[in-house]
C-alpha positions as CSV (number, residue, x, y, z in Angstrom):
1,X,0.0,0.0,0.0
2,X,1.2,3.3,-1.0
3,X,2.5,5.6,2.3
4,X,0.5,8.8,3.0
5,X,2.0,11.9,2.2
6,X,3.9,13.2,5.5
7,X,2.8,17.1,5.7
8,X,-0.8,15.1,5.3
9,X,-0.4,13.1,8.3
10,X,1.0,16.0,10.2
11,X,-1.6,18.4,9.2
12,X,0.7,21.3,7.9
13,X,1.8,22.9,5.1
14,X,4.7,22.0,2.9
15,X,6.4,25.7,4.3
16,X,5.5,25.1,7.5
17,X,8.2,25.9,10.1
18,X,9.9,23.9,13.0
19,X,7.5,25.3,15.8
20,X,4.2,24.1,13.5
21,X,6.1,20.5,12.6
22,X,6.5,19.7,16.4
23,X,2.7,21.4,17.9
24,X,1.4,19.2,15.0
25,X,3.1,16.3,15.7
26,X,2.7,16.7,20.0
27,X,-1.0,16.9,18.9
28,X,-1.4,13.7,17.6
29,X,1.0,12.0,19.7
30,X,-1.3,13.0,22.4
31,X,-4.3,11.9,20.6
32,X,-3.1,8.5,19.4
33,X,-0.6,7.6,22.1
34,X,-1.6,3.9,23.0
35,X,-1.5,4.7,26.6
36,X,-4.9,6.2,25.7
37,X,-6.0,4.3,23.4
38,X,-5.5,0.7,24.7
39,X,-5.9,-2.1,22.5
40,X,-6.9,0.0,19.4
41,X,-5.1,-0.6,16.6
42,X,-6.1,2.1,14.4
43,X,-4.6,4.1,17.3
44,X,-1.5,2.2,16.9
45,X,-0.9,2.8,13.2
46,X,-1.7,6.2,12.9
47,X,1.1,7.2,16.4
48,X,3.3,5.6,14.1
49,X,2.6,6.9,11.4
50,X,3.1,10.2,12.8
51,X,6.6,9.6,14.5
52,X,8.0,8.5,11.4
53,X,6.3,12.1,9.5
54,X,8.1,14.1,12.0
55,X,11.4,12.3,12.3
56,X,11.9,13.1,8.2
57,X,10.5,16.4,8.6
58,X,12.1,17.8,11.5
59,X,15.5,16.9,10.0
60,X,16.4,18.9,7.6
61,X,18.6,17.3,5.2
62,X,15.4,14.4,5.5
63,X,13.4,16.7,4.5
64,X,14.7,18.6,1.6
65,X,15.4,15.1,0.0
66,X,11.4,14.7,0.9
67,X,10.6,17.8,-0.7
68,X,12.2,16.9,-3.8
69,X,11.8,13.1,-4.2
70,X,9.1,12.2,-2.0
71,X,9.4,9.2,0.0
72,X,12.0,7.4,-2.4
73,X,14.5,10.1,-1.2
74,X,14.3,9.3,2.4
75,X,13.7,5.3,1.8
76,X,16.6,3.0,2.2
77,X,15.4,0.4,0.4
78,X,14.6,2.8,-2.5
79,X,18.5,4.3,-2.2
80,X,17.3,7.0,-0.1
81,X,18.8,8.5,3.0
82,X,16.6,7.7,6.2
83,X,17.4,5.5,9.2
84,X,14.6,4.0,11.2
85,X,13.1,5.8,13.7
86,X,15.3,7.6,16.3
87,X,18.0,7.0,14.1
88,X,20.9,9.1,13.2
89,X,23.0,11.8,14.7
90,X,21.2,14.3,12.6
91,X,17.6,12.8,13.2
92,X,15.1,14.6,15.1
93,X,15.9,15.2,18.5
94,X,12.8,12.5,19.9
95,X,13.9,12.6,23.2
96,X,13.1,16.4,23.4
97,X,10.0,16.1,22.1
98,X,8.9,13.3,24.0
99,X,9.5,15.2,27.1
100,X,7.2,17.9,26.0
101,X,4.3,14.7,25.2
102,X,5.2,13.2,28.5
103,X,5.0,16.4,30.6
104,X,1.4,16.8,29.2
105,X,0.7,13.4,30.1
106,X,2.3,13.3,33.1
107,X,1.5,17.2,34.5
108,X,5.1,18.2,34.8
109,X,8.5,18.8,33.2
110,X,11.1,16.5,31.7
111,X,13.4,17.5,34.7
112,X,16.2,19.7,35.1
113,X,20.0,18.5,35.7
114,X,20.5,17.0,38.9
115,X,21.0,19.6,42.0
116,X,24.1,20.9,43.2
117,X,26.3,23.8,42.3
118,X,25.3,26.2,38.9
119,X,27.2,28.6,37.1
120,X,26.0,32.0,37.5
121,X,24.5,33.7,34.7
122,X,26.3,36.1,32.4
123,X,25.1,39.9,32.4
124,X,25.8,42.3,29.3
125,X,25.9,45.9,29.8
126,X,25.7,48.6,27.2
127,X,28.2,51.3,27.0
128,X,27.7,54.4,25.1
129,X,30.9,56.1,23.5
130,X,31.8,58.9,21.3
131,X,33.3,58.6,18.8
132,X,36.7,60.4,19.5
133,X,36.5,57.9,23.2
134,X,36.2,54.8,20.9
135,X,39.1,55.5,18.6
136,X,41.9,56.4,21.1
137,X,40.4,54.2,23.9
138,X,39.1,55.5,27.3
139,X,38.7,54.3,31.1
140,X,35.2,54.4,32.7
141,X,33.4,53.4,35.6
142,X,30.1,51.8,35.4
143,X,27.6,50.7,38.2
144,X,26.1,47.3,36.9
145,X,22.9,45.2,39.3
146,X,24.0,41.9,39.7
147,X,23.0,39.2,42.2
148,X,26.1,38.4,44.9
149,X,26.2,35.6,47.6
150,X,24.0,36.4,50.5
151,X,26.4,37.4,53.5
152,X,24.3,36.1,56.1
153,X,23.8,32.5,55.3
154,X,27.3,32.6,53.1
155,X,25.4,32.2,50.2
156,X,23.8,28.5,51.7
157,X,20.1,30.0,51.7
158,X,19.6,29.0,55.3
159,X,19.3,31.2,58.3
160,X,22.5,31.2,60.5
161,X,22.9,28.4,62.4
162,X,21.0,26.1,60.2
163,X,21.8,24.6,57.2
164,X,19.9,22.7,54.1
165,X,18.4,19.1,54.8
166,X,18.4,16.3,51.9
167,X,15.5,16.3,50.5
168,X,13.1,12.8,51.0
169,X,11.5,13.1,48.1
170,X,14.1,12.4,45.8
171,X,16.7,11.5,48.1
172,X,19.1,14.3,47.1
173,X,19.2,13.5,43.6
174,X,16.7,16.2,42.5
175,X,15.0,14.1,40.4
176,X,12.1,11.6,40.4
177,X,10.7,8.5,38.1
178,X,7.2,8.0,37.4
179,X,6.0,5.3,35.2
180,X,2.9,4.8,33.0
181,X,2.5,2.1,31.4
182,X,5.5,0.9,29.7
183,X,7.3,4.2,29.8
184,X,9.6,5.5,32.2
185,X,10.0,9.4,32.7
186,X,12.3,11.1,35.1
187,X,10.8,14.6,35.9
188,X,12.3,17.7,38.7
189,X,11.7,16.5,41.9
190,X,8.9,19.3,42.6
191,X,9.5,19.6,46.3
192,X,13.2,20.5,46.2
193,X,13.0,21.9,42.5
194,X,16.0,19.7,41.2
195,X,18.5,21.3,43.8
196,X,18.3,18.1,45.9
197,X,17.8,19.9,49.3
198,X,15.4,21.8,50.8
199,X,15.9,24.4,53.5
200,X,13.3,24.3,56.7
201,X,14.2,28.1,58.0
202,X,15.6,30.0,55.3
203,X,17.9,33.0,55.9
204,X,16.1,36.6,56.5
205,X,18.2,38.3,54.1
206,X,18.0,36.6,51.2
207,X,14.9,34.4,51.8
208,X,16.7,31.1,51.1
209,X,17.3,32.2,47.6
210,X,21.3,32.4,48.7
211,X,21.6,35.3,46.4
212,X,21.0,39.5,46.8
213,X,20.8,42.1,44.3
214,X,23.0,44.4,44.5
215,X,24.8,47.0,42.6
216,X,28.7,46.7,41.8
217,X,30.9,50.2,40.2
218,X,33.3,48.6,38.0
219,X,36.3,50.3,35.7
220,X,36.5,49.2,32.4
221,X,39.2,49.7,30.4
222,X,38.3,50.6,26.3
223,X,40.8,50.1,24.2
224,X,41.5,52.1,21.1
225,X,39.6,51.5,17.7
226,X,36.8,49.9,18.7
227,X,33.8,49.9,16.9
228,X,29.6,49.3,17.6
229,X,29.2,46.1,18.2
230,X,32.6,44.9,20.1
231,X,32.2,43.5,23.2
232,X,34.9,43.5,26.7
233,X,34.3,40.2,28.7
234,X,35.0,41.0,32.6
235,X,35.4,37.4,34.0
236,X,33.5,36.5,37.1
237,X,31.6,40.0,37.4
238,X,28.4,38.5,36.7
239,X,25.9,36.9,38.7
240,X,26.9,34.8,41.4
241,X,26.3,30.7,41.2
242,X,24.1,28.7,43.0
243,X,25.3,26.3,45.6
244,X,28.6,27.6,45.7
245,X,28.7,27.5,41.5
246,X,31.4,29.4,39.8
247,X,30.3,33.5,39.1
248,X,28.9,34.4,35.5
249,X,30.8,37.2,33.3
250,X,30.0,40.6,32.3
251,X,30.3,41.7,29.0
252,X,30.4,45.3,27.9
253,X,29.0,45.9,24.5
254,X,30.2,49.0,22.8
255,X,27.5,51.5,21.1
256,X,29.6,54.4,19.4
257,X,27.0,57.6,19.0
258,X,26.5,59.1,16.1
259,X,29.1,62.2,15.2
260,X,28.1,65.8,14.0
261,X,30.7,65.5,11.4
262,X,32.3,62.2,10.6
263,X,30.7,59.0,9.5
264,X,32.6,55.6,10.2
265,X,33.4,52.7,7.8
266,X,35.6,50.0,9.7
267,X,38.9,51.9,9.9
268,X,37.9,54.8,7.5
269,X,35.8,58.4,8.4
270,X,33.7,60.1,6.0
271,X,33.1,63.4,6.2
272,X,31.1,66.0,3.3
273,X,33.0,69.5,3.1
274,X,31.1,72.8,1.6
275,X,33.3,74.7,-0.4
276,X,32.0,78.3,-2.5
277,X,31.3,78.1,-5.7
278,X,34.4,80.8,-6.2
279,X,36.3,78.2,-4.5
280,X,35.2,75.1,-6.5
281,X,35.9,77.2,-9.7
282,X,39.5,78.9,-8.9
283,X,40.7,76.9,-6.8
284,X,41.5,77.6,-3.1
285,X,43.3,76.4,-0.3
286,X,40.6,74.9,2.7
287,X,41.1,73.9,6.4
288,X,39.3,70.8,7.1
289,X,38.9,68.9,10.4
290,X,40.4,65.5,11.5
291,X,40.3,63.9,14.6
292,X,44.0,64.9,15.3
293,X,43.2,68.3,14.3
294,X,42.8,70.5,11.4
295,X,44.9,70.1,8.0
296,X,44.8,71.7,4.8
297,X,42.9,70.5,1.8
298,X,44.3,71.9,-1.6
299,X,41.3,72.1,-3.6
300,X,42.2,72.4,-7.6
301,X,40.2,75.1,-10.3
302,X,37.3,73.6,-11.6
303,X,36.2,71.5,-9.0
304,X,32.7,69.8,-9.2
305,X,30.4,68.2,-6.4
306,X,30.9,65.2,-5.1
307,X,34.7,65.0,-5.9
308,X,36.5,63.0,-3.2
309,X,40.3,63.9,-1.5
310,X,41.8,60.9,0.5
311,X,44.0,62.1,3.5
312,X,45.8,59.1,4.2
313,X,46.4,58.2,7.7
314,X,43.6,60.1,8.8
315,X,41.3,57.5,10.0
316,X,40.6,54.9,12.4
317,X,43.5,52.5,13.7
318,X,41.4,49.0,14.1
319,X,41.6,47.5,18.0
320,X,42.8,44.1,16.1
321,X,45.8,45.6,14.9
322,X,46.9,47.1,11.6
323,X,47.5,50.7,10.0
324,X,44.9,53.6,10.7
325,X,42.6,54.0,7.6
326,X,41.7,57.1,5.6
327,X,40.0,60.3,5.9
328,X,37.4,60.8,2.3
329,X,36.7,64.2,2.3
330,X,33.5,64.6,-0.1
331,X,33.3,68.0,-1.6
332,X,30.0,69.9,-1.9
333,X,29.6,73.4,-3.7
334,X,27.2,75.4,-2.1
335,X,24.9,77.8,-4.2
336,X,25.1,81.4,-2.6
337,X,22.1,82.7,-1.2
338,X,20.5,85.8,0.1
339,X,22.9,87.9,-2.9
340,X,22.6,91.6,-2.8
341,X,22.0,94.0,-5.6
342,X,25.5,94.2,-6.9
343,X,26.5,90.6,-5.8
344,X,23.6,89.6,-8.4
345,X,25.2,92.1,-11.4
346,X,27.8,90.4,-11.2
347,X,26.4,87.1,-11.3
348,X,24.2,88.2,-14.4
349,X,27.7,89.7,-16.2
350,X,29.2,86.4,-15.9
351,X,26.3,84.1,-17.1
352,X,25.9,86.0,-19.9
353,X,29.9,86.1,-20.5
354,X,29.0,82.3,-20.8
355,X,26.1,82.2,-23.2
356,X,27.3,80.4,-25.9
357,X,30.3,78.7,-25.0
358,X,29.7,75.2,-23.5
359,X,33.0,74.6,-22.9
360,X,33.2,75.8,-19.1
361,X,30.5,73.4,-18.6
362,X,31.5,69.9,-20.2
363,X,29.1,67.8,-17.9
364,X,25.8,70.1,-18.9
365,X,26.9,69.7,-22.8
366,X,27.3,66.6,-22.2
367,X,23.9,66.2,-20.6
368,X,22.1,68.3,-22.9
369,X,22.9,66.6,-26.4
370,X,22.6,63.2,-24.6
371,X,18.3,64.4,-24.3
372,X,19.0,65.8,-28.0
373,X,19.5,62.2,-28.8
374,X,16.7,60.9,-26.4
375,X,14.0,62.9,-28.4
376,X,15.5,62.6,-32.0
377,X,15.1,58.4,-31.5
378,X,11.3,58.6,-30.2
């Protein structure tokens, strides 16, 4: 008998994504399982038809040969790729979604790693630079709210004097087994919460959490050249660990603010220069900013908009290493405003010293008999 198509038996979509491929499948899994259906074959076939859907369709080399050859691509016997079900390193991960079926089934989670000592989380904090702070590197102190080991109770959770009982539930192991039928789960002990003790009279300061909040001023050092985006790792300032777990780390992450005159490219700056249109067209001499301080720009007779002068060196030395970049100096002609009467005489002299001769102005020539040519083909 031919096999059903698998998006069919799932109930999706051929585009459908991971999250609809796995609520799909926990749906039917939870519908057909034969825990629930006892002695009902029809049951049977259709929960296993469904775990072999999603363990070709959650894979996703499994499924692109799917897509493309049907069932012959994932078929062994047919030369496909495949493996029986559970079966390969890049299968689907059944074990994971298994847990989520049981936990419906069972009213809880797959359980947590045994109790005992955790790591403590890792915090980031965002630092906001200038842009002349992140090219030649600054020092600053930041205040950062973290959780530290409770003082009182010496980060134990327990009130002074006391201390943390094993747990009977699970014994200390922070985990418990239920079965149902022929399965087997192990699930967070839910008394002790997977940390395999409990604690009878828990400390005042803390409330048996072990842990404060607390704010901590910290000096970073920023090196120069770096950019949006980098990041400073300051081992063991992050949150503290449980149960006498190793500290988290902190990491800075750099946000450079936008500058009033230069843009950034890696290790290159960008900046637009207005220059008078006497300037542009004779030629001039102009002072233009860096971030070492100002240098002169020679700017050459007939000089046009948009014309761009590299000033080597000028940039940005990268924090990895290497030569600073460049400075690109884009050049702008401004159009004069607010003329007055005999700044505009002697405008009108020299445009009508130019009538005629197109050579002072090669790009509007240029321009002009390229829409002669436009209109003379339609």
């Amino acid at each position: 008998m031919a096999k059903r198509d698998y998006y069919e038996i799932l109930g999706v979509e051929r585009g459908s994504s991971e999250a609809d491929l796995k609520k799909a499948y926990r749906r039917l899994a939870m519908k057909h399982h034969p825990d629930r259906n006892p002695d009902d074959k029809a049951s049977e076939d259709m929960f296993k038809e469904a775990n072999e859907a999603y363990e070709v369709l959650s894979d996703t080399n499994k499924r692109a040969a799917y897509d493309q050859y049907g069932h012959a691509g994932v078929d062994p016997s047919m030369g496909g790729g495949g493996g029986g079900f559970g079966a390969g390193a890049g299968g689907a991960n059944f074990s994971d979604i298994f847990g989520d079926v049981f936990s419906d089934f069972f009213g809880g989670g797959r359980g947590g790693s045994r109790g005992g000592a955790q790591r403590g989380s890792d915090l980031r904090y965002t630092l906001e630079l200038n842009l002349e702070e992140a090219v030649r590197g600054t020092s600053v102190n930041i205040r950062v709210p973290t959780l530290v080991n409770c003082k009182p109770c010496d980060g134990s959770g327990a009130k002074k004097g006391s201390s943390p009982i094993t747990c009977t539930t699970c014994g200390g192991i922070g985990q418990v087994r239920m079965q149902q039928g022929f399965f087997s789960v192990q699930q967070t002990c839910p008394r002790c919460q997977g940390q395999g003790k409990v604690i009878s009279d828990p400390c005042d300061s803390c409330k048996g959490d072990g842990r404060v909040e607390e704010y901590k001023t910290l000096a970073v050092k920023v090196p120069a050249g770096v950019d949006t985006g980098d990041r400073i790792r300051l081992s063991g300032e992050g949150e503290a660990g449980t149960q006498g777990g190793p500290t988290g780390d902190l990491y800075v992450v750099i946000n450079v603010r936008e500058h009033a005159i230069f843009q950034r490219d890696g290790s290159h700056l960008y900046c637009e220069v207005p220059i008078s249109f006497a300037d542009a067209a004779l030629g001039g001499e102009l002072e233009v900013p860096t971030l070492d301080g100002r240098v002169k720009l020679k700017i050459p007779e007939g000089t046009q908009t948009g014309k761009q002068f590299r000033l080597r060196g000028k940039g940005v030395a990268p924090v990895r290493g290497g030569g600073a970049g460049d400075l690109m100096c884009r050049v702008a002609v401004e159009t004069p405003v607010n003329l007055d009467r005999r700044q505009r005489e002697l405008l009108e002299e020299f445009r009508t010293s130019l009538e005629g001769d197109n050579s002072h102005s090669p790009k509007a020539s240029g321009w002009f008999e390229g829409v002669k040519r436009f209109f003379g083909d339609l």
